[in-house]
C-alpha positions as CSV (number, residue, x, y, z in Angstrom):
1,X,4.2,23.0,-8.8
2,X,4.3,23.5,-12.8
3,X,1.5,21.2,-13.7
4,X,2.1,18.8,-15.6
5,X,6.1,18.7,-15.6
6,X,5.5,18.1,-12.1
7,X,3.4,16.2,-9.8
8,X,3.5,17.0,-6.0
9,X,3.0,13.8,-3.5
10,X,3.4,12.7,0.2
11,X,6.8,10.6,-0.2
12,X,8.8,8.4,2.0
13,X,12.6,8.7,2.3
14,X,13.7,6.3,4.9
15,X,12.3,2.8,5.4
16,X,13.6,2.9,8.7
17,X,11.0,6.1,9.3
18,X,8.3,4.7,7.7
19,X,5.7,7.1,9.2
20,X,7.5,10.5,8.1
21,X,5.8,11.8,5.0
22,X,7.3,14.8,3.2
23,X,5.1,17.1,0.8
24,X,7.9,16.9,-2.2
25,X,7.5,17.4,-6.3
26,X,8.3,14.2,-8.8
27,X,8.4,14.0,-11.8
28,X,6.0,11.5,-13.6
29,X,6.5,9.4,-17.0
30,X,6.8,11.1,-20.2
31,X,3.3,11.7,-21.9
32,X,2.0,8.9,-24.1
33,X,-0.8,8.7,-26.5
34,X,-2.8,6.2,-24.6
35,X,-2.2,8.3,-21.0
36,X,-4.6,10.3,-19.1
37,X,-4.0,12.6,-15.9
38,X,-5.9,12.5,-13.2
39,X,-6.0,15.3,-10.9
40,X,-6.7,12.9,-7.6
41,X,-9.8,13.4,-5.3
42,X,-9.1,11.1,-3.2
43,X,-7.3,7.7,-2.1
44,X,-7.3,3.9,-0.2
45,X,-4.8,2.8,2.2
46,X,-4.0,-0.7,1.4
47,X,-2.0,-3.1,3.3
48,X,0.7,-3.1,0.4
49,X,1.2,0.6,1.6
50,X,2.3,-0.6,4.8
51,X,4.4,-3.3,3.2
52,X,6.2,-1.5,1.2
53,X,7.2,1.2,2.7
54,X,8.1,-0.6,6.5
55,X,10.2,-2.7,4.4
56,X,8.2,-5.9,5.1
57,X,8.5,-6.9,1.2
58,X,11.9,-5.6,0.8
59,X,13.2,-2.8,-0.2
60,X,11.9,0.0,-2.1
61,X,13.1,3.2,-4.5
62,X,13.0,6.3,-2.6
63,X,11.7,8.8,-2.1
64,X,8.3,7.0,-2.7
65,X,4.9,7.7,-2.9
66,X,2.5,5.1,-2.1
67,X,-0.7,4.5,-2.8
68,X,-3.1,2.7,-5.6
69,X,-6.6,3.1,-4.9
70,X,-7.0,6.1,-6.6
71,X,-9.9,8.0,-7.5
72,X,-10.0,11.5,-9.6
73,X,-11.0,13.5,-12.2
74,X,-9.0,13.3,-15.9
75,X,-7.9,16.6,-16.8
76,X,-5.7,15.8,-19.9
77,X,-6.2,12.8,-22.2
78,X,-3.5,11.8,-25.1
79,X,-4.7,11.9,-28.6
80,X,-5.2,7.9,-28.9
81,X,-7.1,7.7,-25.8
82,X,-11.0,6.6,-26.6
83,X,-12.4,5.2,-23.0
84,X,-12.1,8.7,-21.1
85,X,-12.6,12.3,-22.0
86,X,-11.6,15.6,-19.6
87,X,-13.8,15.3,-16.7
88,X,-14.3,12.3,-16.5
89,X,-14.7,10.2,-13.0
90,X,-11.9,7.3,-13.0
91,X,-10.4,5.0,-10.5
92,X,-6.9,3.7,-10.8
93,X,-5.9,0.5,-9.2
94,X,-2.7,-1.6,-8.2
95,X,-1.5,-1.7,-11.9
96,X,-0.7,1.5,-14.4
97,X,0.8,-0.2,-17.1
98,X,0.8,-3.8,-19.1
99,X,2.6,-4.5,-22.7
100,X,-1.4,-5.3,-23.6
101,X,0.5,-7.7,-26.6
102,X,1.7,-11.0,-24.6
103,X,-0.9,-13.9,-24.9
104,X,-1.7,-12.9,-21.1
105,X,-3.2,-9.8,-22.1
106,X,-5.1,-10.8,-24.9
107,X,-6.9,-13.2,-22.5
108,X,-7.4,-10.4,-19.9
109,X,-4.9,-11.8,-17.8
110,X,-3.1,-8.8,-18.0
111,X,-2.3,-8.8,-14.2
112,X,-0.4,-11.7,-15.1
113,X,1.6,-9.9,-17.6
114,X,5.8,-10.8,-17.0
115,X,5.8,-6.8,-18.3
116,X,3.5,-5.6,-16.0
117,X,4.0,-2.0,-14.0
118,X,2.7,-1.6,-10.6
119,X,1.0,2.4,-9.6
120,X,4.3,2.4,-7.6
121,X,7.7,1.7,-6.8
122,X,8.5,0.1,-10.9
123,X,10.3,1.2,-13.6
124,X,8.7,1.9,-16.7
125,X,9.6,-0.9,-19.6
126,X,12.1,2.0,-22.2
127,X,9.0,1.2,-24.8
128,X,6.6,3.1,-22.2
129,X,8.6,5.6,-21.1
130,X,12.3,6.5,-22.5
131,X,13.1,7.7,-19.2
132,X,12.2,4.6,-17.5
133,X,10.8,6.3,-14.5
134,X,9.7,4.9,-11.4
135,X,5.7,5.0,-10.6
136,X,4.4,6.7,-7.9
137,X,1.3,6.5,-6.3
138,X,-1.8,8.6,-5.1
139,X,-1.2,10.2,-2.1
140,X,-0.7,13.1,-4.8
141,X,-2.1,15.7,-6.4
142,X,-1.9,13.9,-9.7
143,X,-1.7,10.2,-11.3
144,X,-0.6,9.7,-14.5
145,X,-2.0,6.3,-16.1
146,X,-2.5,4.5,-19.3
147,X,-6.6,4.8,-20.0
148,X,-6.3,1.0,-20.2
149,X,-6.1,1.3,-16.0
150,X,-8.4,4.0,-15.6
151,X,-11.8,2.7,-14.5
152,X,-15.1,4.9,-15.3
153,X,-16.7,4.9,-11.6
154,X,-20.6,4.6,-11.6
155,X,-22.0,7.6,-10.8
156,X,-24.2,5.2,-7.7
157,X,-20.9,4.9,-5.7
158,X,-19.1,7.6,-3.7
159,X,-15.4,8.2,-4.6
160,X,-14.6,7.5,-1.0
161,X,-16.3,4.4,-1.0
162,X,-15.1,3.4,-4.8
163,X,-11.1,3.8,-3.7
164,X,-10.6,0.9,-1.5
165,X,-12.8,-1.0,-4.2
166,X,-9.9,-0.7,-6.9
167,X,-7.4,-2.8,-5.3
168,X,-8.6,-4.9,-2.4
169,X,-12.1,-5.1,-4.2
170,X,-10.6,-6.0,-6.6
171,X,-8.3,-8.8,-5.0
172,X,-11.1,-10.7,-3.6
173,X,-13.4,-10.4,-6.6
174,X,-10.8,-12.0,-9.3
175,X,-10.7,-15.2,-7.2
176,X,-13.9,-15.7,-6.3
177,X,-15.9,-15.1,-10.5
178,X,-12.5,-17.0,-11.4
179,X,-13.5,-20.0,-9.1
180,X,-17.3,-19.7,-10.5
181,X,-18.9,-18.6,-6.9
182,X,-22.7,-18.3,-6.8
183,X,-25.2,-19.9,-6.0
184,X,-25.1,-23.6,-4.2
185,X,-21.8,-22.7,-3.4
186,X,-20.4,-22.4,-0.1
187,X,-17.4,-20.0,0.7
188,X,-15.0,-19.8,3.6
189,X,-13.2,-16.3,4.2
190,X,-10.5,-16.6,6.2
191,X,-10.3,-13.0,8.0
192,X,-12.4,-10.0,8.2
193,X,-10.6,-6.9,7.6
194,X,-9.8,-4.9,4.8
195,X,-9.4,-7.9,2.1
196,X,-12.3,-10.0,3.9
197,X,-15.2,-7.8,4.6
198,X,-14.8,-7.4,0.9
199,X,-14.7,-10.8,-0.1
200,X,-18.1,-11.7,2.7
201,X,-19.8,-8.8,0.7
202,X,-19.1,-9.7,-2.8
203,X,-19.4,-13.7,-2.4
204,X,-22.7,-13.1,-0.6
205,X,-24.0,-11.1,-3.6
206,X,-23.1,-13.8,-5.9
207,X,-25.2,-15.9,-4.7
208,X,-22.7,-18.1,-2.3
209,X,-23.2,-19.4,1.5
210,X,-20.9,-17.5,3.4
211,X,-19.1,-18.3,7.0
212,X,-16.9,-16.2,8.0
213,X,-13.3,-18.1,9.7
214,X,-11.5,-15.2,12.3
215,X,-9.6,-15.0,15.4
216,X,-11.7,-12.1,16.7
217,X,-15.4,-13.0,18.2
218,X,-16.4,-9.1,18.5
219,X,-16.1,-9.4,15.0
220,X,-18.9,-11.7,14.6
221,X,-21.7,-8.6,14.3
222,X,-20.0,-7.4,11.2
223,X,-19.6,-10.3,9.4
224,X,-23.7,-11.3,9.7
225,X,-24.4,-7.7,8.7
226,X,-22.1,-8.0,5.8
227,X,-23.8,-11.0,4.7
228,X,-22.6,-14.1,6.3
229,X,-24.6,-17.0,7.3
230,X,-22.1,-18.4,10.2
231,X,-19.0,-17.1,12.1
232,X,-16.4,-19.5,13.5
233,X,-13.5,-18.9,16.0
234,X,-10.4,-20.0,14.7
235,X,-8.9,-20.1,18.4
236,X,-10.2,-22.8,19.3
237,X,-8.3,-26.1,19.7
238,X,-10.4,-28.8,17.0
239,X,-12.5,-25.8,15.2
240,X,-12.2,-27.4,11.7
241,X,-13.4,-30.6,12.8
242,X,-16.9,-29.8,12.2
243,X,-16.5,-27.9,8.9
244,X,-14.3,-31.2,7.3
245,X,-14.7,-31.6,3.6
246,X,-17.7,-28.2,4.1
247,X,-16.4,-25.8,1.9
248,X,-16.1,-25.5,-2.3
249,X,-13.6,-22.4,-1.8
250,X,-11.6,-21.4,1.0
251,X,-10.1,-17.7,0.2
252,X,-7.4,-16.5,3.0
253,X,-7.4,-12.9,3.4
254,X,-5.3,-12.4,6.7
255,X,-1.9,-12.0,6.1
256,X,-0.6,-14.0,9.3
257,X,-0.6,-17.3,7.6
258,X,2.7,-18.7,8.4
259,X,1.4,-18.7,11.8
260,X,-1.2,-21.1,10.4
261,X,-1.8,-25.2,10.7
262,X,-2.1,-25.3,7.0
263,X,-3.3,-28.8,7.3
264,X,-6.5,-27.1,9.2
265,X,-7.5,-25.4,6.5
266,X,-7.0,-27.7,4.0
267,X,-9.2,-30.0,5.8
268,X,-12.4,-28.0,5.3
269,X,-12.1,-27.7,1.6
270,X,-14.5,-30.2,-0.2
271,X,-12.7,-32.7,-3.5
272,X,-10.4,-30.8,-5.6
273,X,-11.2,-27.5,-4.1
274,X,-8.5,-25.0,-2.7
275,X,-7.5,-22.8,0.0
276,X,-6.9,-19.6,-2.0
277,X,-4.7,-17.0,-0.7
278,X,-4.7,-12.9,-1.0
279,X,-3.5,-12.4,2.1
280,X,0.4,-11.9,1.5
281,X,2.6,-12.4,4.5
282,X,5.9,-11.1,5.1
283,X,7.0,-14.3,6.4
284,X,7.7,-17.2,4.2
285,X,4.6,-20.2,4.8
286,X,5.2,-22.8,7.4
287,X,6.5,-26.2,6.1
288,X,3.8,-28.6,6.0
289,X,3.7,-32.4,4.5
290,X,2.4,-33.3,0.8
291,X,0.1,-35.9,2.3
292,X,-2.0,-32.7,3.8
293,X,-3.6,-32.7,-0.1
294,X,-4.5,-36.1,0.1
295,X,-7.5,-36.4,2.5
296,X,-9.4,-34.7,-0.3
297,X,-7.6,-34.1,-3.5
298,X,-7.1,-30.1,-2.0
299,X,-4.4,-27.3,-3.7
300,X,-3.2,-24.5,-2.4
301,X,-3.1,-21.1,-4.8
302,X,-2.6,-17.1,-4.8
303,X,-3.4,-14.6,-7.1
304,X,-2.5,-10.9,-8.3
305,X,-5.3,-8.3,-8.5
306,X,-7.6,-8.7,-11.3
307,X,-8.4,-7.3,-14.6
308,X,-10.1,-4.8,-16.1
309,X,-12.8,-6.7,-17.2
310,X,-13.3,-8.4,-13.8
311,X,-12.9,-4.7,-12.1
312,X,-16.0,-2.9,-14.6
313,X,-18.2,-5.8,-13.8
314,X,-17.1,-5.8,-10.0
315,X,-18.0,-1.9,-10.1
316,X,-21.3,-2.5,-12.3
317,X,-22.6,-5.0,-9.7
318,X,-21.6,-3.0,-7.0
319,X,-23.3,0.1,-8.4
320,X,-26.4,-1.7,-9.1
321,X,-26.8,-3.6,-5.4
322,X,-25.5,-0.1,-3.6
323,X,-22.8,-2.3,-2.2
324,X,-20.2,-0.3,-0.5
325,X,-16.9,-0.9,2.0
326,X,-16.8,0.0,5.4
327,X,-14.3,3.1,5.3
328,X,-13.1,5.5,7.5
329,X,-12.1,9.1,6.1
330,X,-8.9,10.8,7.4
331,X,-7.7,14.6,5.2
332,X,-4.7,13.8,4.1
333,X,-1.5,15.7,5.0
334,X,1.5,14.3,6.1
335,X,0.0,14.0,9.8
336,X,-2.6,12.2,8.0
337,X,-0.8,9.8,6.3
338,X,1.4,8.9,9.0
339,X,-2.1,8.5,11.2
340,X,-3.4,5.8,8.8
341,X,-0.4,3.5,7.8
342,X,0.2,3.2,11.5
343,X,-3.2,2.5,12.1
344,X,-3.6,0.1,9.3
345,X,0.0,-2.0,10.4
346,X,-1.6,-1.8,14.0
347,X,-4.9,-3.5,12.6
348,X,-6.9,-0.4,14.1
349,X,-9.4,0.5,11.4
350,X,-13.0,-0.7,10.6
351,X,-12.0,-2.5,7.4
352,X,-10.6,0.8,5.0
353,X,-9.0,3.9,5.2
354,X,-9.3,6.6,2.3
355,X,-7.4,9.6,2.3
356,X,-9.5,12.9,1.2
357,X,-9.7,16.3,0.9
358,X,-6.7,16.5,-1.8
359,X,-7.9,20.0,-2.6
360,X,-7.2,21.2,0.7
361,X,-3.8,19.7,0.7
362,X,-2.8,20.0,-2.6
363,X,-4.8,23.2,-4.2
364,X,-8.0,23.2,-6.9
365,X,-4.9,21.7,-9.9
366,X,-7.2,22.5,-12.8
């Protein structure tokens, strides 16, 4: 590997073979002014992995690379760059790239830019990269990333525990500062896994009342540890009865919902407030009648990620309340990788995955 013409990664080929990781050499975008390197130390398994490369969400551009809860070292920094210097701790999340120009990202909605570049599987805009290369992700030795996506991490949180932060940290924190959680406010979270031990965690240090909504009563320990104040079993015939017009948000984080009674759910949410979802099925949602909003004036929404704004002060307050995931290490290797996708589509980790030990994989790369 000729750093830094080439990056080296654990790549996909064949939907089909989902779980077959090769060790193979990409190329990454041409070097910008704005772009750092990262040499990786280490990286989440998210649920968009899983998607992506099983096919659930379509097809994808192979070979890929997957992964975007990065966490590394900077070891080269364009000359316009001004947030990072070599050395540098950084994190890089489920975006690498936004025109930073559109009236979106000037309001730091730049996750909701129509330009927007995921870490991987996109094209580079020709204004980015003449090349118009695809992205790849961090299950690699490197990352190559506008310093606009590269997050300082706190030196108070582990880079194992700051990986899974970037992306579904992230996911759950946008909705929940966006929707003004804190305190006197009650919060539902539909799920506790990846996405939802997240979301107990951060609404509970904003200052909310928590109760956790799951399927899975062994997972009632966790949640009150996490900081929930109540657990309800969703398997039971008439469980929203008692929480009717209870809750001031209701954020879905299981990604099953179109096996859901949407109506149920609806039905807990207080006057104008909505069931918010960032759990992303691969199924479209069940059909459902209008007249479900009408009880209580409810909505139904989604949203993308966050911003970087949103992810400093999500790390900030996390550094300052030594607030961390519940992860579960695994060396990466193409063994490993195969290990935690599978495990992660089976719903048989304890909530994250992140990959480490890059340097045994992948050499020192300085």
């Amino acid at each position: 590997m000729a750093y830094p013409d080439e990056f080296e990664g654990f790549m996909i080929e064949d939907q089909k073979k989902w779980t077959e990781f090769k060790k193979k050499t990409f190329k990454p975008k041409e070097f910008g002014d704005h772009d750092v390197d990262i040499k990786i130390e280490c990286c989440g398994v998210c649920g968009s992995d899983v998607h992506t490369i099983n096919g659930g969400w379509g097809d994808a551009p192979l070979p890929l690379c997957v992964g975007h809860e990065v966490v590394g070292h900077a070891v080269k920094v364009g000359p316009a760059v001004k947030s990072i210097k070599v050395g540098d701790r950084v994190g890089v999340g489920a975006q690498i790239w936004a025109c930073l120009k559109c009236p979106q990202c000037k309001s730091d909605n730049e996750n909701y830019c129509p330009h927007q570049v995921d870490t991987y599987g996109a094209p580079y805009p020709k204004d980015a990269d003449p090349n118009e290369t695809i992205t790849q992700g961090g299950y690699a030795s490197h990352i190559r990333a506008h310093e606009y996506f590269a997050f300082p991490i706190p030196d108070e949180i582990p880079s194992e525990a700051a990986a899974p932060m970037l992306c579904a940290g992230l996911t759950v924190w946008s909705p929940l500062v966006r929707a003004g959680i804190g305190p006197g406010k009650k919060v539902a979270v539909v799920g506790l896994g990846g996405l939802g031990h997240f979301a107990v965690m951060w609404a509970n240090a904003l200052g909310a009342e928590v109760t956790v909504i799951s399927h899975s009563p062994r997972k009632k320990d966790d949640a009150l540890k996490l900081g929930a104040k109540e657990f309800v079993t969703n398997s039971e015939k008439g469980w929203a009865d008692k929480y009717a017009f209870a809750f001031d948000f209701v954020l879905n984080t299981a990604d099953m919902t179109h096996t859901f009674d949407i109506a149920e759910y609806l039905s807990i949410c207080k006057v104008n407030a909505s069931f918010h979802q960032v759990g992303l099925p691969d199924e479209p949602l069940p059909s459902f009648k209008a007249q479900a909003f009408t009880t209580n004036g409810s909505s139904i929404g989604a949203s993308h990620i966050g911003s970087r704004p949103e992810c400093l002060a999500m790390l900030k307050l996390a550094a300052e309340k030594k607030l961390f995931p519940m992860v579960e290490t695994i060396p990466i290797s193409e063994a490993g990788c195969a290990e935690a996708v599978s495990r992660v589509h089976d719903n048989k980790v304890r909530y994250r995955f992140t990959l480490t030990d890059y340097d045994k994989a992948f050499g020192p790369r300085d």
